[in-house]
C-alpha positions in Angstrom: 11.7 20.5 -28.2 12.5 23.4 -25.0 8.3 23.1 -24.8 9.1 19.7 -23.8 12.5 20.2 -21.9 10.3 23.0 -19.7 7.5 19.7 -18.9 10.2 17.5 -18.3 11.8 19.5 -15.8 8.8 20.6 -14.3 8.1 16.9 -13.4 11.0 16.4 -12.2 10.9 19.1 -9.6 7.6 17.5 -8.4 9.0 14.2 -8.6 12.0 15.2 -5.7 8.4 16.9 -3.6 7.2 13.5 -3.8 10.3 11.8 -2.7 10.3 14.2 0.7 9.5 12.2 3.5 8.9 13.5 7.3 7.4 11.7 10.0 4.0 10.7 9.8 1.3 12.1 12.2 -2.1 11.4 10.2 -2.9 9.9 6.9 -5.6 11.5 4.3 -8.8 10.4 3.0 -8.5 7.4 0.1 -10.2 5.9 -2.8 -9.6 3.0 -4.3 -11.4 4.5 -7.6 -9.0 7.2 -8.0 -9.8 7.7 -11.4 -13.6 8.2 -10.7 -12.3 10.5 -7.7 -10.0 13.6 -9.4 -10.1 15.9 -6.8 -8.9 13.9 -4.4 -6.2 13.2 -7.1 -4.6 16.0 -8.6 -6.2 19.7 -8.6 -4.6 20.6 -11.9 -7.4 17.7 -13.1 -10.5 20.4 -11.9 -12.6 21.0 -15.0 -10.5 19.0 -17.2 -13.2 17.0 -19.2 -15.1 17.0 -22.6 -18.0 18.7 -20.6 -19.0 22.2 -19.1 -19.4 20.8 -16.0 -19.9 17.5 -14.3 -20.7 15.6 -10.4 -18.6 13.1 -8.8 -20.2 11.0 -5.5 -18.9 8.3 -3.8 -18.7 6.4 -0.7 -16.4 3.8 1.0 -17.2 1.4 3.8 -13.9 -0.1 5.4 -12.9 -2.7 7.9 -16.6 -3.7 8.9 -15.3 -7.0 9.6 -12.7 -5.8 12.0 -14.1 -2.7 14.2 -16.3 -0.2 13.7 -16.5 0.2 10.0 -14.3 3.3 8.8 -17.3 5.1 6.7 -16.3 7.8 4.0 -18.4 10.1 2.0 -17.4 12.9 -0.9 -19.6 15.0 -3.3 -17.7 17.0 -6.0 -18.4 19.7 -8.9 -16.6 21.0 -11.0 -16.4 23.2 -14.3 -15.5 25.0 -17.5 -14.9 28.3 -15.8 -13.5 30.1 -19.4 -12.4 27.7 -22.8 -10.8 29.7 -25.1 -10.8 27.0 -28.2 -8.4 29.1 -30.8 -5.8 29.1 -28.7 -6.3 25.7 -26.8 -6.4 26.8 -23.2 -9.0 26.5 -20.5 -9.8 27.5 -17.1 -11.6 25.3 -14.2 -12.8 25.9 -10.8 -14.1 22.9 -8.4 -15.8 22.9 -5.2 -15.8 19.3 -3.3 -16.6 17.9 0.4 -15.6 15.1 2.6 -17.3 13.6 5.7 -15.3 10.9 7.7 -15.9 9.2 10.5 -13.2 6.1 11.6 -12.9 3.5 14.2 -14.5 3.2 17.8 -13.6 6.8 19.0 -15.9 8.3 15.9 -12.4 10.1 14.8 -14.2 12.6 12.3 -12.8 14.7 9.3 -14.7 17.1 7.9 -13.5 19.3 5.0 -14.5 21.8 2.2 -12.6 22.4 -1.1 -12.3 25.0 -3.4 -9.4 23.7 -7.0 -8.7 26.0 -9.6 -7.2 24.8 -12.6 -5.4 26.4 -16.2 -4.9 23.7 -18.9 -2.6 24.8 -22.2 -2.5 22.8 -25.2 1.2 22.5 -26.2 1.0 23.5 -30.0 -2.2 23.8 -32.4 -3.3 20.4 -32.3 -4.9 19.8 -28.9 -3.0 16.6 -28.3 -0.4 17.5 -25.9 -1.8 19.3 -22.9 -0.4 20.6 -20.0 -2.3 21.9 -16.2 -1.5 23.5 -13.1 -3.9 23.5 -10.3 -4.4 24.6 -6.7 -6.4 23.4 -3.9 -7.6 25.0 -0.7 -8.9 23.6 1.6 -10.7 24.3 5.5 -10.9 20.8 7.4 -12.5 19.8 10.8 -12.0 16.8 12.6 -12.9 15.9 16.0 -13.1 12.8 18.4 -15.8 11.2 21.1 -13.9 10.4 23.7 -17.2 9.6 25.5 -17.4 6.3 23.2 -13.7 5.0 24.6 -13.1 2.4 27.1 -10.2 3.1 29.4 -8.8 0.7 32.4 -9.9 2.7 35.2 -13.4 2.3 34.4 -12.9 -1.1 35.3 -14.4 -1.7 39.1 -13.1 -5.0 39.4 -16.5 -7.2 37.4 -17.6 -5.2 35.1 -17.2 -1.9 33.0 -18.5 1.0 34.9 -18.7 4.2 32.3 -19.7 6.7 35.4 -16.3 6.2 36.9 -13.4 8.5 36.3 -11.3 8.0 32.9 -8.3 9.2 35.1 -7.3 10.5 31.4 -6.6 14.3 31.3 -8.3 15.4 27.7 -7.6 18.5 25.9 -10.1 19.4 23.5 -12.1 17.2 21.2 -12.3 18.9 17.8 -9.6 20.9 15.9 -9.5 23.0 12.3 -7.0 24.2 9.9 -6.7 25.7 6.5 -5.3 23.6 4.1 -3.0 24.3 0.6 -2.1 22.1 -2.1 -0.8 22.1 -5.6 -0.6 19.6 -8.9 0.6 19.5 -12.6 -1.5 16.9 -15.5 -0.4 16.2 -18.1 -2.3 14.9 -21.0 -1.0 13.0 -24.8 -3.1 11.9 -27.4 -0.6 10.3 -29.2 -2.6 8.1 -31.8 -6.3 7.4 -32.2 -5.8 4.5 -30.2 -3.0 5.7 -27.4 -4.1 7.9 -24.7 -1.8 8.8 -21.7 -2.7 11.2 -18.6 -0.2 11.4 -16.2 0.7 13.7 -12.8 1.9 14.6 -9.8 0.4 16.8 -6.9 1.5 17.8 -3.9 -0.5 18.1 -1.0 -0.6 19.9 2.8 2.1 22.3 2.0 1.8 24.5 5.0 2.4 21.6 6.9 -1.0 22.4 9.5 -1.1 21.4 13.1 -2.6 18.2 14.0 -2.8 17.8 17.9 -5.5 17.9 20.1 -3.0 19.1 22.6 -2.2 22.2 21.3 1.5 20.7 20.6 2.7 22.6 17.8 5.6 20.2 16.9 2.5 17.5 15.6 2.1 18.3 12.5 0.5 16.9 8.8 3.0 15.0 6.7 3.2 16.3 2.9 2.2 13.7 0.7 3.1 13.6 -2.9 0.6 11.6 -5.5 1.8 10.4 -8.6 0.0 8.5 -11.3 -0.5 7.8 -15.2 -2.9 5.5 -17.2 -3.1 4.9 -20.7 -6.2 4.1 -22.7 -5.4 1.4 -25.3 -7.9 0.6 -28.2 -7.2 -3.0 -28.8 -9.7 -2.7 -31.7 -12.4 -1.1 -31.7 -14.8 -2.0 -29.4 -12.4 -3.3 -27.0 -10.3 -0.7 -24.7 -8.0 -1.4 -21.6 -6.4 1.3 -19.6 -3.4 0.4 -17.3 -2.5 2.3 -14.6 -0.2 3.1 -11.8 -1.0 5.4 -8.7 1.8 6.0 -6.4 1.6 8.1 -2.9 3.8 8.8 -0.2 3.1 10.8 3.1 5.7 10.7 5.8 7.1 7.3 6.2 4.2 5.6 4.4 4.2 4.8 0.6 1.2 3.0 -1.1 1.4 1.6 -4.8 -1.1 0.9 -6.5 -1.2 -0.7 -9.7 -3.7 -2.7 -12.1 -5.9 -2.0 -15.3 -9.1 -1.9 -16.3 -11.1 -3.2 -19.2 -13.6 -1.2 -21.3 -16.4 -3.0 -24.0 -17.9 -0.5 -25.7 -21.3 -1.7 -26.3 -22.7 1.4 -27.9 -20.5 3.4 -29.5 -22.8 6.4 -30.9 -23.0 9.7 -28.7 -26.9 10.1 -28.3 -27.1 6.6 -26.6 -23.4 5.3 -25.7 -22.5 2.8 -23.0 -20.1 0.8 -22.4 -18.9 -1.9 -19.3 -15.7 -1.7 -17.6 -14.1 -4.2 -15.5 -10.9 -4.5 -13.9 -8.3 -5.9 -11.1 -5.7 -4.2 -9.0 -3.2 -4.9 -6.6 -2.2 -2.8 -3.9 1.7 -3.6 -1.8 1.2 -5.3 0.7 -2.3 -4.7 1.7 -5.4 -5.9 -0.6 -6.8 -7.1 -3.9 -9.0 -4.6 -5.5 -11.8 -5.7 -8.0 -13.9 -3.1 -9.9 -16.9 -3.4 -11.9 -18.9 -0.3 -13.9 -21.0 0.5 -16.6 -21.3 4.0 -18.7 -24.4 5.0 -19.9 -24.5 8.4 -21.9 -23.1 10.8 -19.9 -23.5 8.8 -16.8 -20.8 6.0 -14.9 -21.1 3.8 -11.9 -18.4 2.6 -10.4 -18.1 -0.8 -7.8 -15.3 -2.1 -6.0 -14.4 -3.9 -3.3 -10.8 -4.5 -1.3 -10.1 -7.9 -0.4 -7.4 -7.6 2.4 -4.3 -10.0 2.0 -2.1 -8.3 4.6 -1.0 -9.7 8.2 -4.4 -8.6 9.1 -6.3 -11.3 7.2 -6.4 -13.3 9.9 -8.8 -11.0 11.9 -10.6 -9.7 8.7 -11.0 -12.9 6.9 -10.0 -11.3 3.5 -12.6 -8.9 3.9 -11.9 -5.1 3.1 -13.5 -2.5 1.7 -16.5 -1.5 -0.5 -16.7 1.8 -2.8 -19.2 2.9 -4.8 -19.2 6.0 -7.3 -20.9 7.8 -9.5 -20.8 10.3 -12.2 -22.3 12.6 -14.3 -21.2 14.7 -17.0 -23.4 17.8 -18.1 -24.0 19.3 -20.9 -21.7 16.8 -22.8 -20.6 18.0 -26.3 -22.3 15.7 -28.8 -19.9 16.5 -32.1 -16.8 17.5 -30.6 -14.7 20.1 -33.0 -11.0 19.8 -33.8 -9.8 22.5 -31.4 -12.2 21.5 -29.0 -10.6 19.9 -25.7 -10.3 15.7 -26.1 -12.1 13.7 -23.9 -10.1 13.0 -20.8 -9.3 9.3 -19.6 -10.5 10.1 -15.9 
């Protein structure tokens, strides 16, 4: 009972992080797929899976039918660093990248991650677990102001690009060092009722974002939460609601939905399985997602059908994500003290 009473409280301190709100000055990097996309999630999630180690890719393509599409690509590792099975605990280390480039003035984000994670099982029998993780991060991001049209490049018929911006710039590219933090935590209730949920906190030393050396401009903190269950409806038949919930400065995105899994082979040495699911994000699009699981591999499509005030300009259209996964070195015959498969 005070093992629970400590996780309770824990949450709740992380929960009031979350709530914080500053103003805005830049938003991060987003999936719709965050479950295929953990280290962009939660750092206390690094290593946490039923394999020594395993590869995440994915890319986005957003707003194609409204500007310059926003394009967005991440590669991530991560693995078992140490597993100590009698006494339920584990320790994972992740290394990821990003590469972002968004709207006409090629605003570009790069950034390299290193997570490092400790997961303790919460009595002998592996079904309550408990992790704590931390990011770091060094990011880049940089602008063209050579691809923006200002007025006084006007001459009176036409645009003129040799003329004089009459714009006094700064300096095109910035970096910072970046620090995060996150809790997971992970029931296996029943054979049947799975539930992972947590919260992370992200950009807590707050770093400088101007390109005008203003030291007053800085990144909000944003606080993720999320949970999803995974529900055998019988046996063949899974679904997994879930909720993900963020908040950076004066912005809050929810994001809620489930997905359906049809387990089409259920043995180890050739398992698959199709997925397929529908969720709904406030105010702003309609998410559909399509995959398929095959051994240790998964594939992951969606696309974001926009449904906010900006319809009228996008037609509906939104964004398109693609992922995949692989897990390596996949235990075949999981033992009874060994770590349970994770639902991300």
């Amino acid at each position: 009972m005070d093992t629970v009473k400590t996780v309770r409280k824990t949450f709740a301190i992380l929960i009031i992080s979350l709530l914080i709100g500053t103003a805005v000055n830049s938003q991060d990097i987003h999936f719709t797929q965050f479950f295929n996309n953990p280290s962009t999630l939660n750092p206390a999630l690094t290593g946490f899976t039923n394999s020594k180690m395993r590869l995440f890719l994915t890319h986005r393509n957003q707003w194609g039918a409204v500007s310059v599409p926003f394009q967005t690509y991440s590669a991530a590792i991560d693995a078992q660093l140490l597993k100590r099975k009698q006494k339920g605990d584990m320790l994972g280390i992740g290394f990821s990248a990003f590469s972002d480039k968004a709207g006409d003035s090629k605003f570009g984000t790069q950034e390299l991650q290193m997570s490092v994670s400790y997961v303790k099982a919460l009595g002998n029998s592996n079904r309550n677990l408990l992790g704590f993780g931390v990011h770091m991060g060094y990011v880049q991001r940089s602008l063209d102001y050579n691809a923006l049209y200002f007025d006084n490049q006007y001459n009176g018929s036409y645009f003129d690009p040799k003329l004089n911006t009459g714009e006094k710039f700064a300096v095109d590219n910035y970096s910072y060092t970046d620090l995060s933090a996150g809790v997971n935590w992970f029931t296996n209730i029943s054979y049947d009722f799975k539930l992972q949920t947590g919260l992370s906190v992200w950009h807590l030393n707050r770093p400088n974002q101007s390109l005008k050396d203003d030291n007053t401009v800085k990144l909000s903190i944003k606080g993720v939460f999320y949970s999803e269950a995974e529900i055998t409806l019988s046996r063949p038949y899974h679904l997994m609601p879930a909720i993900f919930i963020q908040r950076q400065g004066t912005f809050t995105e929810i994001f809620i939905g489930s997905r359906f899994k049809y387990i089409i082979n259920q043995k180890a040495f050739d398992y698959s399985a199709f997925i397929t699911g529908i969720f709904y994000r406030n105010k702003d699009a309609v998410a559909l997602f399509t995959g398929f699981e095959y051994k240790s591999m998964n594939i992951g499509f969606s696309y974001d059908f926009n449904i906010s005030s900006l319809r009228v300009a996008s037609n509906y259209l939104g964004g398109m994500e693609v992922s995949f996964s692989w897990k390596l070195d996949r235990e075949r015959h999981p033992k009874p003290k060994d770590l349970p498969c994770p639902i991300f």
